[in-house]
Jmol script that loads the backbone (N, CA, C; Angstrom):
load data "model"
ATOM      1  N   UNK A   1      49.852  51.998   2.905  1.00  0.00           N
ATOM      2  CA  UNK A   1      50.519  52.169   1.621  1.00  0.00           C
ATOM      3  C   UNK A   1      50.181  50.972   0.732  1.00  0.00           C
ATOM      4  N   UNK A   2      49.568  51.359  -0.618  1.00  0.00           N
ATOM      5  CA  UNK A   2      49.411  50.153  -1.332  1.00  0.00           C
ATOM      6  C   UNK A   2      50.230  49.560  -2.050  1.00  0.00           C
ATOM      7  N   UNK A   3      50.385  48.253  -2.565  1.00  0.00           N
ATOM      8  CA  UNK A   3      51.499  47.990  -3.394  1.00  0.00           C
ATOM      9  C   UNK A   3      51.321  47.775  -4.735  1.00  0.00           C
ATOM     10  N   UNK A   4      52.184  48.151  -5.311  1.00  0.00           N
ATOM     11  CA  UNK A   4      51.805  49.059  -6.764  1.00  0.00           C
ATOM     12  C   UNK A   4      51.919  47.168  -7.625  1.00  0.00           C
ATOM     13  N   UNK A   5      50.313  47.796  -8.335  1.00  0.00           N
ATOM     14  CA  UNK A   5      49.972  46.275  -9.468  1.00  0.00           C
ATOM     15  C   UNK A   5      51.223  45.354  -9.876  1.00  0.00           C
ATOM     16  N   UNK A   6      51.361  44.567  -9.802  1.00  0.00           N
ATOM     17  CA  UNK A   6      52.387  43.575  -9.909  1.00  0.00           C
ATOM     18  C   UNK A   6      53.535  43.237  -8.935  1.00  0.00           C
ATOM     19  N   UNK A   7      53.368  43.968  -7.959  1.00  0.00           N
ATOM     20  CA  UNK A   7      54.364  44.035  -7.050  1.00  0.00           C
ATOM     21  C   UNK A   7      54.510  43.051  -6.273  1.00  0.00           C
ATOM     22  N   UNK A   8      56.159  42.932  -5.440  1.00  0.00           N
ATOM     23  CA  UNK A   8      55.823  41.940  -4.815  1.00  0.00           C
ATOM     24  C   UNK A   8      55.676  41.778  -3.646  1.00  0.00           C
ATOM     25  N   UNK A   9      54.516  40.884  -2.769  1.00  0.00           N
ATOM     26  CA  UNK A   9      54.456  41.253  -1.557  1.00  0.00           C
ATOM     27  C   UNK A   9      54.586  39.892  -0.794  1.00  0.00           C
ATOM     28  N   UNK A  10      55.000  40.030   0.450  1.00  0.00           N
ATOM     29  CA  UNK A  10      54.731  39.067   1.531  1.00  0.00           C
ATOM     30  C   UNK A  10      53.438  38.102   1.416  1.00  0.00           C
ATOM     31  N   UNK A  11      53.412  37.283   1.465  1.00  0.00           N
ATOM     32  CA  UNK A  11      52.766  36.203   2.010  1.00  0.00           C
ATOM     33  C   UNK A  11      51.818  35.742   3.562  1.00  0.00           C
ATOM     34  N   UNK A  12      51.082  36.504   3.628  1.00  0.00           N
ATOM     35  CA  UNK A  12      50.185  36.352   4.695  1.00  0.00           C
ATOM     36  C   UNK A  12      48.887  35.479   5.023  1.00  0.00           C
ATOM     37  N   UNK A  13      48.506  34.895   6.462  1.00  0.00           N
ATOM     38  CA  UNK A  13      47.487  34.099   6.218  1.00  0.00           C
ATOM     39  C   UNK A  13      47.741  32.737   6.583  1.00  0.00           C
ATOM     40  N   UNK A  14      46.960  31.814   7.190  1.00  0.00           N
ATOM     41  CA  UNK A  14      46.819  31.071   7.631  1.00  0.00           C
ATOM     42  C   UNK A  14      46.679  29.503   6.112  1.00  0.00           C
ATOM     43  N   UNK A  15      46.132  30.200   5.148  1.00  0.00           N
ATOM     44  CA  UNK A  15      45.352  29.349   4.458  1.00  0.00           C
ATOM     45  C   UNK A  15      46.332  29.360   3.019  1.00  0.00           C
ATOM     46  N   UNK A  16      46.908  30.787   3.354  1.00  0.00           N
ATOM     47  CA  UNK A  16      47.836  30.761   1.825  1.00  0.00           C
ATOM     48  C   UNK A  16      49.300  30.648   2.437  1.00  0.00           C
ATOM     49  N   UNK A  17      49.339  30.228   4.113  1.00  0.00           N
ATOM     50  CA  UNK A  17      50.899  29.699   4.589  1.00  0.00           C
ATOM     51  C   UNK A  17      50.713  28.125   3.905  1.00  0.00           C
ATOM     52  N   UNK A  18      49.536  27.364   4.210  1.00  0.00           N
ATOM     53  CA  UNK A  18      49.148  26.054   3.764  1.00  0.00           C
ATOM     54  C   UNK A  18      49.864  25.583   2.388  1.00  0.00           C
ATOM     55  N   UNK A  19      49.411  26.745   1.564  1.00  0.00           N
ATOM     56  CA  UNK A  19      49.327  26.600  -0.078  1.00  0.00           C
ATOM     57  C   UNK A  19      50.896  27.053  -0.765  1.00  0.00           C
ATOM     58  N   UNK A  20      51.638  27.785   0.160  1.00  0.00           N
ATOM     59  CA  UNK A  20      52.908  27.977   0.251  1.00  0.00           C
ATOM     60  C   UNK A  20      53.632  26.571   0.377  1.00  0.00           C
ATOM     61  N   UNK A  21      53.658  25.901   1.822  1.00  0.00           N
ATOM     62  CA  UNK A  21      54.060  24.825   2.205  1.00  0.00           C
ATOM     63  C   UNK A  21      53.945  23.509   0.784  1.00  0.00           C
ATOM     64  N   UNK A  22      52.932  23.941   0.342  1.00  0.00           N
ATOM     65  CA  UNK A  22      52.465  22.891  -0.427  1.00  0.00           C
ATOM     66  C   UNK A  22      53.496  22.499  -1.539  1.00  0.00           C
ATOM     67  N   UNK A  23      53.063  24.273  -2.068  1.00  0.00           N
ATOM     68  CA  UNK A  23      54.233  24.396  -3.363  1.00  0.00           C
ATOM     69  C   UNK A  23      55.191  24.237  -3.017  1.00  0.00           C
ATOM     70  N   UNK A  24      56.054  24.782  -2.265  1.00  0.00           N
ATOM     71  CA  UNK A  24      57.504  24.109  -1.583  1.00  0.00           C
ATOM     72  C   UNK A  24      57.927  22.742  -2.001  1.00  0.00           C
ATOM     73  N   UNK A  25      57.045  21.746  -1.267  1.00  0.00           N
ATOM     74  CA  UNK A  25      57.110  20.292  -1.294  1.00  0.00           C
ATOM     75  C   UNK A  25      57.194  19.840  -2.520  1.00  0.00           C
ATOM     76  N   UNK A  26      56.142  20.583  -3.303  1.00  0.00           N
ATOM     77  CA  UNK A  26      56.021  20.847  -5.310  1.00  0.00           C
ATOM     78  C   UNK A  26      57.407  20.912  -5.977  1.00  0.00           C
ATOM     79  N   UNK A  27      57.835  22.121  -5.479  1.00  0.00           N
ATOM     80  CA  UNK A  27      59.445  21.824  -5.957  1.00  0.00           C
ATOM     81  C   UNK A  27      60.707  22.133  -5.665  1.00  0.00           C
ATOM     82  N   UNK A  28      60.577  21.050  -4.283  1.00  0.00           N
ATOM     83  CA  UNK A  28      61.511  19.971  -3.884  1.00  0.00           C
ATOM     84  C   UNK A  28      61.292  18.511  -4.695  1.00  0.00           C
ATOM     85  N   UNK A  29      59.792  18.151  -4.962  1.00  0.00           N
ATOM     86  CA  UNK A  29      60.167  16.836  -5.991  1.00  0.00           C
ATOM     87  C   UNK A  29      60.180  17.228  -7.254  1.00  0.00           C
ATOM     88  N   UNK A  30      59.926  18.449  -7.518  1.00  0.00           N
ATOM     89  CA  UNK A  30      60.390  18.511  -9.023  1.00  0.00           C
ATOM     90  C   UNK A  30      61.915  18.643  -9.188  1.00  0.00           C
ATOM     91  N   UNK A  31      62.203  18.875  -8.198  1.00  0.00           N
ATOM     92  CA  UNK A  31      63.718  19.283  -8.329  1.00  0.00           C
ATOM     93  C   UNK A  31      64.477  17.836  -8.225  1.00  0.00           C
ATOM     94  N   UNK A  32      64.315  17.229  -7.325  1.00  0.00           N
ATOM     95  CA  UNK A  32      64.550  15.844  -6.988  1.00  0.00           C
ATOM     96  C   UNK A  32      64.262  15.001  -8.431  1.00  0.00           C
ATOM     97  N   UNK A  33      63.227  14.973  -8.618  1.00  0.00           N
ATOM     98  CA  UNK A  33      62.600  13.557 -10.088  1.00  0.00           C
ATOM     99  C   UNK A  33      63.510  14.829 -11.461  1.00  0.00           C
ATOM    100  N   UNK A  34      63.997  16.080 -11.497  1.00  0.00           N
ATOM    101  CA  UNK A  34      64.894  16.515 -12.720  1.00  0.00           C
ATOM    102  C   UNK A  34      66.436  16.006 -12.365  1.00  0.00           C
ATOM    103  N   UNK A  35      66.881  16.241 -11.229  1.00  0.00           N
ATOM    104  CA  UNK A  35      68.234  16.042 -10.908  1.00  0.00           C
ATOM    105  C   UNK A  35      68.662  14.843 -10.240  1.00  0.00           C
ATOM    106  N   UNK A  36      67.728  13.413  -9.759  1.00  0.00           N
ATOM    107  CA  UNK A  36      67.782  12.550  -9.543  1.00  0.00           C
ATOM    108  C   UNK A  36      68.422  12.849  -8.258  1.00  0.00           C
ATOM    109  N   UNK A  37      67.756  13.731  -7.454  1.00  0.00           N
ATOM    110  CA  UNK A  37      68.268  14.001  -5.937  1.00  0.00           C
ATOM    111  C   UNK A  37      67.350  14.024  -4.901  1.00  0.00           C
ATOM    112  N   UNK A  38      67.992  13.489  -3.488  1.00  0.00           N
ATOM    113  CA  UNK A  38      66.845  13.136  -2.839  1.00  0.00           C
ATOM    114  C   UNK A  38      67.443  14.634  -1.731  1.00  0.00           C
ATOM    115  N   UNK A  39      66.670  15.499  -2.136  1.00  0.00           N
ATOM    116  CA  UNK A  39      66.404  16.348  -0.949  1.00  0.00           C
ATOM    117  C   UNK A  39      65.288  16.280  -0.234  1.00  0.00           C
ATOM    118  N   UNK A  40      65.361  16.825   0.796  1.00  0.00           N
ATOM    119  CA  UNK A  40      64.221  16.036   1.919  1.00  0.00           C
ATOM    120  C   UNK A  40      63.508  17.554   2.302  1.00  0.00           C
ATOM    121  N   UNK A  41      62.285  18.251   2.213  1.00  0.00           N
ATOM    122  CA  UNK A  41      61.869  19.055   2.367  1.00  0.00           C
ATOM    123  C   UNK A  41      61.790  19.269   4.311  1.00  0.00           C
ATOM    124  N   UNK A  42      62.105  20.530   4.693  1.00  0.00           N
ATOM    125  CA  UNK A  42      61.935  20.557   6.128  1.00  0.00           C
ATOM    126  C   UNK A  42      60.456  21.929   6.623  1.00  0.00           C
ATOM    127  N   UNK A  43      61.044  23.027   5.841  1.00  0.00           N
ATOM    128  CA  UNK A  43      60.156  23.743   6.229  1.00  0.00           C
ATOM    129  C   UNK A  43      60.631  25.427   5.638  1.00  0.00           C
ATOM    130  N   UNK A  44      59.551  26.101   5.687  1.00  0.00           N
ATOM    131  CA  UNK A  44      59.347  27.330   4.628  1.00  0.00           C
ATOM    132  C   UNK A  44      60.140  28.291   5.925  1.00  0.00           C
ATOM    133  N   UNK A  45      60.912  29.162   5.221  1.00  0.00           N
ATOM    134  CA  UNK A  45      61.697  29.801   5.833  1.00  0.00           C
ATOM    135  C   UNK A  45      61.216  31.457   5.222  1.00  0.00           C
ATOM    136  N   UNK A  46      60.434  31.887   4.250  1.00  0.00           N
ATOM    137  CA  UNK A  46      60.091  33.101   3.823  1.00  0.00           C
ATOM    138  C   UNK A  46      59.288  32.773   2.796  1.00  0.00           C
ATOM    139  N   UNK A  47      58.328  33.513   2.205  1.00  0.00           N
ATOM    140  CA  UNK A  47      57.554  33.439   1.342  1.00  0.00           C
ATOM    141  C   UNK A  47      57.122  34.813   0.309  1.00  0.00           C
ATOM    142  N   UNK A  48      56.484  35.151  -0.980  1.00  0.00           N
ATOM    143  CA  UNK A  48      56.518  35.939  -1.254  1.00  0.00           C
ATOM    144  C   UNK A  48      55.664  36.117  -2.793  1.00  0.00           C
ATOM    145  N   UNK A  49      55.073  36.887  -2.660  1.00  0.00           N
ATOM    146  CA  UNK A  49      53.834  36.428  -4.147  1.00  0.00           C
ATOM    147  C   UNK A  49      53.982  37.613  -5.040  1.00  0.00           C
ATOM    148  N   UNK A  50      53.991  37.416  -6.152  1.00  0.00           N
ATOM    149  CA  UNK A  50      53.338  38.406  -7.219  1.00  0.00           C
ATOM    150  C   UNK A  50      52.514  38.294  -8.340  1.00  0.00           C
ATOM    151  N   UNK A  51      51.185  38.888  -8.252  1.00  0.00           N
ATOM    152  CA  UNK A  51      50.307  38.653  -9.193  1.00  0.00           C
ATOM    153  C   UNK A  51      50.822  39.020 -11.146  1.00  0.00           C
ATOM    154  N   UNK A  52      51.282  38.017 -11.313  1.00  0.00           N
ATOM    155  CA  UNK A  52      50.956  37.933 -12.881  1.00  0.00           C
ATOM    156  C   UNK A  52      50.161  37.202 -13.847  1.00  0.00           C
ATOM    157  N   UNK A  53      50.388  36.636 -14.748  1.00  0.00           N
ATOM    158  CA  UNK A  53      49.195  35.833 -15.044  1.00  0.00           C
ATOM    159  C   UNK A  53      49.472  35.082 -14.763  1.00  0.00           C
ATOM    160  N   UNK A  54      48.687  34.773 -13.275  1.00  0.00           N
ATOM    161  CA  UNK A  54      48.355  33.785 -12.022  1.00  0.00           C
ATOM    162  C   UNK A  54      49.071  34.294 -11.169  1.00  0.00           C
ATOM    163  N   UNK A  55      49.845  33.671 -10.118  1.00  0.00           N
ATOM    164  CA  UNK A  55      50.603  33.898  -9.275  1.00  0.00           C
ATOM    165  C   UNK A  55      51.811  33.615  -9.389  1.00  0.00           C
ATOM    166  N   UNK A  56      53.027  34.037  -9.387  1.00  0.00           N
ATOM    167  CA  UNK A  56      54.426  34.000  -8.661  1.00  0.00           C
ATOM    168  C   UNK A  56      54.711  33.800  -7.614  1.00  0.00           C
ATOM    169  N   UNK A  57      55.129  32.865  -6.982  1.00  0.00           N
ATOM    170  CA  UNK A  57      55.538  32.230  -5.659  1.00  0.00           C
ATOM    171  C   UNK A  57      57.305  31.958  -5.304  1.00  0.00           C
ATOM    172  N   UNK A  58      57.941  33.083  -5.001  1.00  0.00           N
ATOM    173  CA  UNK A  58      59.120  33.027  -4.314  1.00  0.00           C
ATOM    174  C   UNK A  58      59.041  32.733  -2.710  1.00  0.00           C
ATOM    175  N   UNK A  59      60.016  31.509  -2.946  1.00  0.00           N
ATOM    176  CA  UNK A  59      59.848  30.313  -1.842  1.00  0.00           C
ATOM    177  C   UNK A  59      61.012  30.152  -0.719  1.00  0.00           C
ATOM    178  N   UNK A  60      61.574  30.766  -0.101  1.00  0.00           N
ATOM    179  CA  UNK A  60      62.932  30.320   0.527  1.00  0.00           C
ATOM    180  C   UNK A  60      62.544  28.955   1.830  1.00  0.00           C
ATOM    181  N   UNK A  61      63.183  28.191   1.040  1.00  0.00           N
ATOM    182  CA  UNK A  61      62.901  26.967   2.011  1.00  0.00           C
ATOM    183  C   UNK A  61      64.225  25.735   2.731  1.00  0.00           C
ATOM    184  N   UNK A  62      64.401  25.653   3.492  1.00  0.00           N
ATOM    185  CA  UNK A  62      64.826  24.846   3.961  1.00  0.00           C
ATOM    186  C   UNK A  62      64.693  23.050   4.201  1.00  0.00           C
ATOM    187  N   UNK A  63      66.086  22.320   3.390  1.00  0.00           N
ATOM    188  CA  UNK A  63      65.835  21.198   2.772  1.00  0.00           C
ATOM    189  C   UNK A  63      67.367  20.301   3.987  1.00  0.00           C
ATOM    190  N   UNK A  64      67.321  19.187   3.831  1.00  0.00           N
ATOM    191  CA  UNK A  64      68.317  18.466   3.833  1.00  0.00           C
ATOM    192  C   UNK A  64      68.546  17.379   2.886  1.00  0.00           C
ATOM    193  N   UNK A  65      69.993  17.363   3.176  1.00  0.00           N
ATOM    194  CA  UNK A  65      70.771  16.468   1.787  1.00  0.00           C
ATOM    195  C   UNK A  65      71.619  15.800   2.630  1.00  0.00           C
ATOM    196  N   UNK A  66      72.068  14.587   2.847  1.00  0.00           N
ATOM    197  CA  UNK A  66      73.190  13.567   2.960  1.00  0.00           C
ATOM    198  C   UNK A  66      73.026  14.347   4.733  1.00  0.00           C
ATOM    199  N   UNK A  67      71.490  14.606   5.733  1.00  0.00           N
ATOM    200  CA  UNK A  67      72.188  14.492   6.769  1.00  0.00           C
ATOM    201  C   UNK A  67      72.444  16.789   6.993  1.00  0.00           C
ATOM    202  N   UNK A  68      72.550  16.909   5.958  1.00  0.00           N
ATOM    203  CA  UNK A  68      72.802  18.035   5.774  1.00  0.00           C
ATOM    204  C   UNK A  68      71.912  19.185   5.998  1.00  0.00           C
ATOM    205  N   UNK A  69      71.806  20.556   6.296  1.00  0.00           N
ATOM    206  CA  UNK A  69      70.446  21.268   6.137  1.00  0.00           C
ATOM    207  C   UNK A  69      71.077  22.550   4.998  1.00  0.00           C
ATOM    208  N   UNK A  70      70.733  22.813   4.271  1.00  0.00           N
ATOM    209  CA  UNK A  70      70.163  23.532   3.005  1.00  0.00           C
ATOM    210  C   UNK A  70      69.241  24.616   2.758  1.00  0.00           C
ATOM    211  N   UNK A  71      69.534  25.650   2.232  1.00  0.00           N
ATOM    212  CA  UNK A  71      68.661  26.862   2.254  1.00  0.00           C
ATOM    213  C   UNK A  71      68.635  27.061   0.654  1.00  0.00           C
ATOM    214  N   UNK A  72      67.428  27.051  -0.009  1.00  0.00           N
ATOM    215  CA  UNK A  72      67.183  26.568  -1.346  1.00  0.00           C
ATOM    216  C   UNK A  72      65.904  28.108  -1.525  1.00  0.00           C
ATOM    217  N   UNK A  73      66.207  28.501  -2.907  1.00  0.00           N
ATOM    218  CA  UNK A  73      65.051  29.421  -3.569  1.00  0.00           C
ATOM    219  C   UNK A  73      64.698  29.093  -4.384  1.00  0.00           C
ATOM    220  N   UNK A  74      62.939  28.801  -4.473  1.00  0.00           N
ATOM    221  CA  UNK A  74      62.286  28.308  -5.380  1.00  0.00           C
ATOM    222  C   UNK A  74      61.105  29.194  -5.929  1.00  0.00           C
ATOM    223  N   UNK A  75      61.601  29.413  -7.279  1.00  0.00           N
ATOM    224  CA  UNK A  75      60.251  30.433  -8.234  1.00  0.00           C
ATOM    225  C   UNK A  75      58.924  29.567  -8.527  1.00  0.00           C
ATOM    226  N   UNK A  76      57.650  29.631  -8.061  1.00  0.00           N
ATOM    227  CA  UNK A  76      56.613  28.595  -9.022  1.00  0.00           C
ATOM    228  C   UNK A  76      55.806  29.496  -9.020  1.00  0.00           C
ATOM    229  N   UNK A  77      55.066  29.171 -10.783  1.00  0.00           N
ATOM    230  CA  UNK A  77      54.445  29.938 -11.237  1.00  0.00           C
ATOM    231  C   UNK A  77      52.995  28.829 -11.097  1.00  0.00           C
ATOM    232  N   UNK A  78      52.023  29.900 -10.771  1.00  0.00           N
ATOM    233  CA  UNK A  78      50.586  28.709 -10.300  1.00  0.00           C
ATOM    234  C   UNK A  78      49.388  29.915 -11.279  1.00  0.00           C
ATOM    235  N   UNK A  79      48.799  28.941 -12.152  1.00  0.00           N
ATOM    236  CA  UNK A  79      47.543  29.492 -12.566  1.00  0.00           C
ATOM    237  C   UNK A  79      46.648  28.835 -12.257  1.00  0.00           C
ATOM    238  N   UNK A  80      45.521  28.723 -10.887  1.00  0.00           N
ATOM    239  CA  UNK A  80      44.915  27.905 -10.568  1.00  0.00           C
ATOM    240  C   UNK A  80      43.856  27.373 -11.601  1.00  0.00           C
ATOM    241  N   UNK A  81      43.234  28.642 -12.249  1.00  0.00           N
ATOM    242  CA  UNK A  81      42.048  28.387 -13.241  1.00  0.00           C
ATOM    243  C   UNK A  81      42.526  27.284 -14.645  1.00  0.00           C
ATOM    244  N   UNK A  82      43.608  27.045 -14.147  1.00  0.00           N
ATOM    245  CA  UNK A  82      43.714  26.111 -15.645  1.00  0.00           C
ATOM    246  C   UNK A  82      45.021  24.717 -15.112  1.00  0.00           C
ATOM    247  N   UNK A  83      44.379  24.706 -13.888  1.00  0.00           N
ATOM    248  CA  UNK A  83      45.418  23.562 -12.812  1.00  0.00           C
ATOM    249  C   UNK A  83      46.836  23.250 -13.558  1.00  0.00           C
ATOM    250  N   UNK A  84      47.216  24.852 -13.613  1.00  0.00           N
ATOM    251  CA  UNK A  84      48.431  24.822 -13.494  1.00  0.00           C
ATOM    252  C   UNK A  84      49.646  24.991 -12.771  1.00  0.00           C
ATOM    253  N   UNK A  85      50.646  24.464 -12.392  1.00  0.00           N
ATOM    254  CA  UNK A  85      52.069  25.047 -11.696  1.00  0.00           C
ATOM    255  C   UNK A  85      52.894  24.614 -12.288  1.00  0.00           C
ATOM    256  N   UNK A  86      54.290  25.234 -12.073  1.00  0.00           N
ATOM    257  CA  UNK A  86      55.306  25.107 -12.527  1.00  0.00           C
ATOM    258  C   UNK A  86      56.490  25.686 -12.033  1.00  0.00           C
ATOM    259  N   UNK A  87      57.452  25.341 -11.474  1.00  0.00           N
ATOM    260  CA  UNK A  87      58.476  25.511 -11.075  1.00  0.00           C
ATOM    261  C   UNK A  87      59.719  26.148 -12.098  1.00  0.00           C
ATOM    262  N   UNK A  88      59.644  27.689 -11.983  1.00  0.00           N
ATOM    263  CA  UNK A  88      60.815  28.303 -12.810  1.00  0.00           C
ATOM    264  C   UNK A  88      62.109  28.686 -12.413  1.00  0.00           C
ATOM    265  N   UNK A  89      62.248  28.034 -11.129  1.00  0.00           N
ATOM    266  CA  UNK A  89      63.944  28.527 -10.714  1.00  0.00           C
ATOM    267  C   UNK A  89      63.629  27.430  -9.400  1.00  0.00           C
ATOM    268  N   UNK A  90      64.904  26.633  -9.246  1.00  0.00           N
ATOM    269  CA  UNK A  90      65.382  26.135  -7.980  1.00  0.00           C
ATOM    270  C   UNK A  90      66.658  26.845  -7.682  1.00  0.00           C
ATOM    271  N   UNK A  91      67.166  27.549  -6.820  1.00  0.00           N
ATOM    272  CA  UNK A  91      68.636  26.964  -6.533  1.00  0.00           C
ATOM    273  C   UNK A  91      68.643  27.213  -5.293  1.00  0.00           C
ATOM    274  N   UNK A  92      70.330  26.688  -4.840  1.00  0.00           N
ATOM    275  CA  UNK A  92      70.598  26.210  -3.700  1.00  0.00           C
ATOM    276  C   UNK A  92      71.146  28.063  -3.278  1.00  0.00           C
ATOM    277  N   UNK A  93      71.112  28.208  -1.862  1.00  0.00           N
ATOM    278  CA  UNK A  93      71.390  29.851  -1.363  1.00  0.00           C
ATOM    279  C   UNK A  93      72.385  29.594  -0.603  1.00  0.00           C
ATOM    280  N   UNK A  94      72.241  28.513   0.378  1.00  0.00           N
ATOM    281  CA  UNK A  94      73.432  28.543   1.256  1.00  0.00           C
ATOM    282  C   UNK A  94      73.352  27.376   2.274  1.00  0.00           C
ATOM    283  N   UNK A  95      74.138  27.228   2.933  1.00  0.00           N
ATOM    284  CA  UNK A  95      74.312  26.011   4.133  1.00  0.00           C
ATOM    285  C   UNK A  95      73.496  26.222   4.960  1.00  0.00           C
ATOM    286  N   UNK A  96      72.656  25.555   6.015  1.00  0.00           N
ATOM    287  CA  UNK A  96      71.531  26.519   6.653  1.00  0.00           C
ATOM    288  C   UNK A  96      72.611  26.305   8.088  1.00  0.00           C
ATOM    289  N   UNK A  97      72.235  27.396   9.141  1.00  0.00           N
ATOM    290  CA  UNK A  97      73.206  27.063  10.379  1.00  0.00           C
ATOM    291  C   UNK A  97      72.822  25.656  10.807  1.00  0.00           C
ATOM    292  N   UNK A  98      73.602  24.990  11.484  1.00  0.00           N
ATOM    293  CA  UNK A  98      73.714  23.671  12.032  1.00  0.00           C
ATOM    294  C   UNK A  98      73.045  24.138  13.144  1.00  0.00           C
ATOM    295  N   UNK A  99      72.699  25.075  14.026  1.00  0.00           N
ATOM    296  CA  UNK A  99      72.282  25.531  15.477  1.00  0.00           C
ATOM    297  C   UNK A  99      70.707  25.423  15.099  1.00  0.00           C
ATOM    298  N   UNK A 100      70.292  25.388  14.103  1.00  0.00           N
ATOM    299  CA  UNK A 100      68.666  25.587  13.795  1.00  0.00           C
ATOM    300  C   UNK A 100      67.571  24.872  14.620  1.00  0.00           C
ATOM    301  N   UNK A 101      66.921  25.232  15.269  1.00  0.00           N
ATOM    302  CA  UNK A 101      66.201  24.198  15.683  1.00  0.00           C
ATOM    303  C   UNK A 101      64.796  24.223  15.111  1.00  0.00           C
ATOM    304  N   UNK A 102      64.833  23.453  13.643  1.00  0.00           N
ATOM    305  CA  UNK A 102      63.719  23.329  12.965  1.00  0.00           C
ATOM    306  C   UNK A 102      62.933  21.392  14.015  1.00  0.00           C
TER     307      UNK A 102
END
end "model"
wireframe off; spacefill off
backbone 0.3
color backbone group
């Protein structure tokens, strides 16, 4: 089944898990150097792309704060051909379980 032009799909791949991770880290310090907060990036918990002009990158990632672990959604918009990104949504989703073994 194909997925219809603009749609959004999963994140697959060895090379675009890399480029995921990346952006993540992208904005966690953008989020950090706007809100003067030190969240500490841990690791990508879901991923998710949609081709518009460039890419859309919905990010669910897992952060800690004060000791804390954190489940955070992050929108970045990436047009590689013109070395661009940009981070259009942070927010926080929920407490992550304390049992996690990241």
């Amino acid at each position: 089944m194909a997925t219809p032009l603009g749609g959004i799909t999963q994140v697959e791949g060895s090379a675009n898990l890399l480029e995921v991770d990346s952006l993540a880290r992208f904005a966690v310090d953008d989020y950090n150097k706007k809100q003067n907060s030190v969240l500490e990036f841990k690791r990508v918990v879901n991923a998710k792309q949609q081709v518009v002009a460039g890419t859309m990158y919905y990010i669910t990632l897992e952060v800690t704060e004060g000791g804390h672990k954190k489940v955070y959604e992050a929108k970045v918009w990436v047009k590689p051909w013109q070395d661009f990104k940009e981070v259009q949504e942070f927010k926080l989703v929920a407490d992550a379980p304390s049992d996690s073994s990241a």
